[in-house]
C-alpha positions as CSV (number, residue, x, y, z in Angstrom):
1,X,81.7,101.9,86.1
2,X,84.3,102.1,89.0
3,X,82.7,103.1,92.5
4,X,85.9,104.0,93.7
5,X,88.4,102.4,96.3
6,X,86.9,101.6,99.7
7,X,88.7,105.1,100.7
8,X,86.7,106.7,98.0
9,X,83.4,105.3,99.0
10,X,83.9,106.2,102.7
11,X,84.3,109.6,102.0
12,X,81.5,109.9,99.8
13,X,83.5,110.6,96.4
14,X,86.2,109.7,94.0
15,X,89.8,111.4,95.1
16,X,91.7,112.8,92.2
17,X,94.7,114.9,92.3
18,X,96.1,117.6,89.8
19,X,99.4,116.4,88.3
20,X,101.6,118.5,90.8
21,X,99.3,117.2,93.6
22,X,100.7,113.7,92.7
23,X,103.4,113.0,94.3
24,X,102.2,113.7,97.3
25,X,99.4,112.3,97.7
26,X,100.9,108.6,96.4
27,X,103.1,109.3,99.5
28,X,100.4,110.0,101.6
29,X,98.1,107.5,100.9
30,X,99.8,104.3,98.9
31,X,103.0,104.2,100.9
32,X,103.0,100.7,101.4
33,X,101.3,100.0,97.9
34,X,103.7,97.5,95.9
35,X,102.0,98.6,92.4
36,X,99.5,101.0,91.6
37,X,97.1,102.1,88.5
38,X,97.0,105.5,87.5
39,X,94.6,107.0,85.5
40,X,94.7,110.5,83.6
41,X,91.2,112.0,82.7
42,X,90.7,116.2,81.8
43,X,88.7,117.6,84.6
44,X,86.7,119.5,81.7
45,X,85.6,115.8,80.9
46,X,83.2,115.6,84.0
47,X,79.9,118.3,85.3
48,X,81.0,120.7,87.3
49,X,78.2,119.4,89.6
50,X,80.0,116.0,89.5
51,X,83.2,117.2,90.1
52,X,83.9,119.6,93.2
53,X,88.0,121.8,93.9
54,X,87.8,121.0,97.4
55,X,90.0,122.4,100.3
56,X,91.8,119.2,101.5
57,X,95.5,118.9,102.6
58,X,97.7,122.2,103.4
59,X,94.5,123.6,102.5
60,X,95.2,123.2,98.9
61,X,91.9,122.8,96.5
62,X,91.7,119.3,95.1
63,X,89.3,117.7,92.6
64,X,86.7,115.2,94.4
65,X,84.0,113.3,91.8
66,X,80.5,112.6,93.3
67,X,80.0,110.2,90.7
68,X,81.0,106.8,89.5
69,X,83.6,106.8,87.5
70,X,83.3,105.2,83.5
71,X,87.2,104.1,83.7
72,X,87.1,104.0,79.7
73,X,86.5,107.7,79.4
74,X,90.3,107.9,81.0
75,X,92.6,109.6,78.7
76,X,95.5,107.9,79.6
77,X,96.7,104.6,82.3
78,X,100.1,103.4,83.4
79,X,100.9,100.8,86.0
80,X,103.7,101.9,88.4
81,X,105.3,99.7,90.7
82,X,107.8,100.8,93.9
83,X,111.3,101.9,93.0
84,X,111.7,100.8,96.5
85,X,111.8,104.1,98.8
86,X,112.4,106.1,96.6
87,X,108.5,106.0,95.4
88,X,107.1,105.9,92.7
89,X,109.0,107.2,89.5
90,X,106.5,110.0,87.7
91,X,108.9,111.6,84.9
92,X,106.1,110.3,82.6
93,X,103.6,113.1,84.1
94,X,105.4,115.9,82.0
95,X,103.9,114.2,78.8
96,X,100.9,114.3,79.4
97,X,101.2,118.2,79.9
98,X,103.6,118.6,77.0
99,X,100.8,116.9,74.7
100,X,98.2,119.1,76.3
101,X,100.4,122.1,74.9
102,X,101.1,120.8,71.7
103,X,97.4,119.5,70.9
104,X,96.4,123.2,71.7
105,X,94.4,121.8,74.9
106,X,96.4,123.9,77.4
107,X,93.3,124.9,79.0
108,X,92.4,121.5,80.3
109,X,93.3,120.2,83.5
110,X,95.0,116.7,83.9
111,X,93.8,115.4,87.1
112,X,95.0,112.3,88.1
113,X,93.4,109.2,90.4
114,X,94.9,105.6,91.6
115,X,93.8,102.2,92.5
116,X,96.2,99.7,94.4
């Protein structure tokens, strides 16, 4: 079970983002992060007590887990490392909604979380 990143357990929860939340928020908060992990779960995977759409930055509602996280329930990881400053390079993201559409599952919500 992952607690979360020392960011995470300060505030209390697990910070995930939706996949067009991403980008910004690797920006925001792993700027100077060399290589990070990324993992995919569906937010349908977790309670809806566990997992709160919060009003965070812009004012935009983002996914926040009150829970530890069981890191083998994650549909999908990738290891991304700096393309120097031009960030991180997430062209891979459009799979994973391309095989939510063709598996049927369009319904569910990628959300996304990292760990430098």
């Amino acid at each position: 079970m992952y607690p979360g990143s020392a960011d995470d357990r300060q505030s209390g929860f697990i910070h995930f983002s939706t996949i067009d939340q991403l980008s910004g928020s690797l920006n925001k908060h792993f700027d100077d992060a060399p290589v990070i992990i990324l993992l995919v779960f569906w937010a349908e995977q977790f309670l809806p007590s566990a997992l709160k759409w919060e009003a965070s930055r812009d004012g935009a509602l983002f996914p926040h887990l009150y829970d530890t996280l069981d890191i083998a329930r994650a549909e999908d990881s990738w290891n991304l490392t700096r393309k120097g400053t031009a960030g991180f390079d997430l062209a891979f993201l459009e799979t994973i909604e391309e095989e939510s559409v063709k598996s049927g599952e369009n319904t569910l919500t990628p959300i996304v979380t990292a760990n430098d």
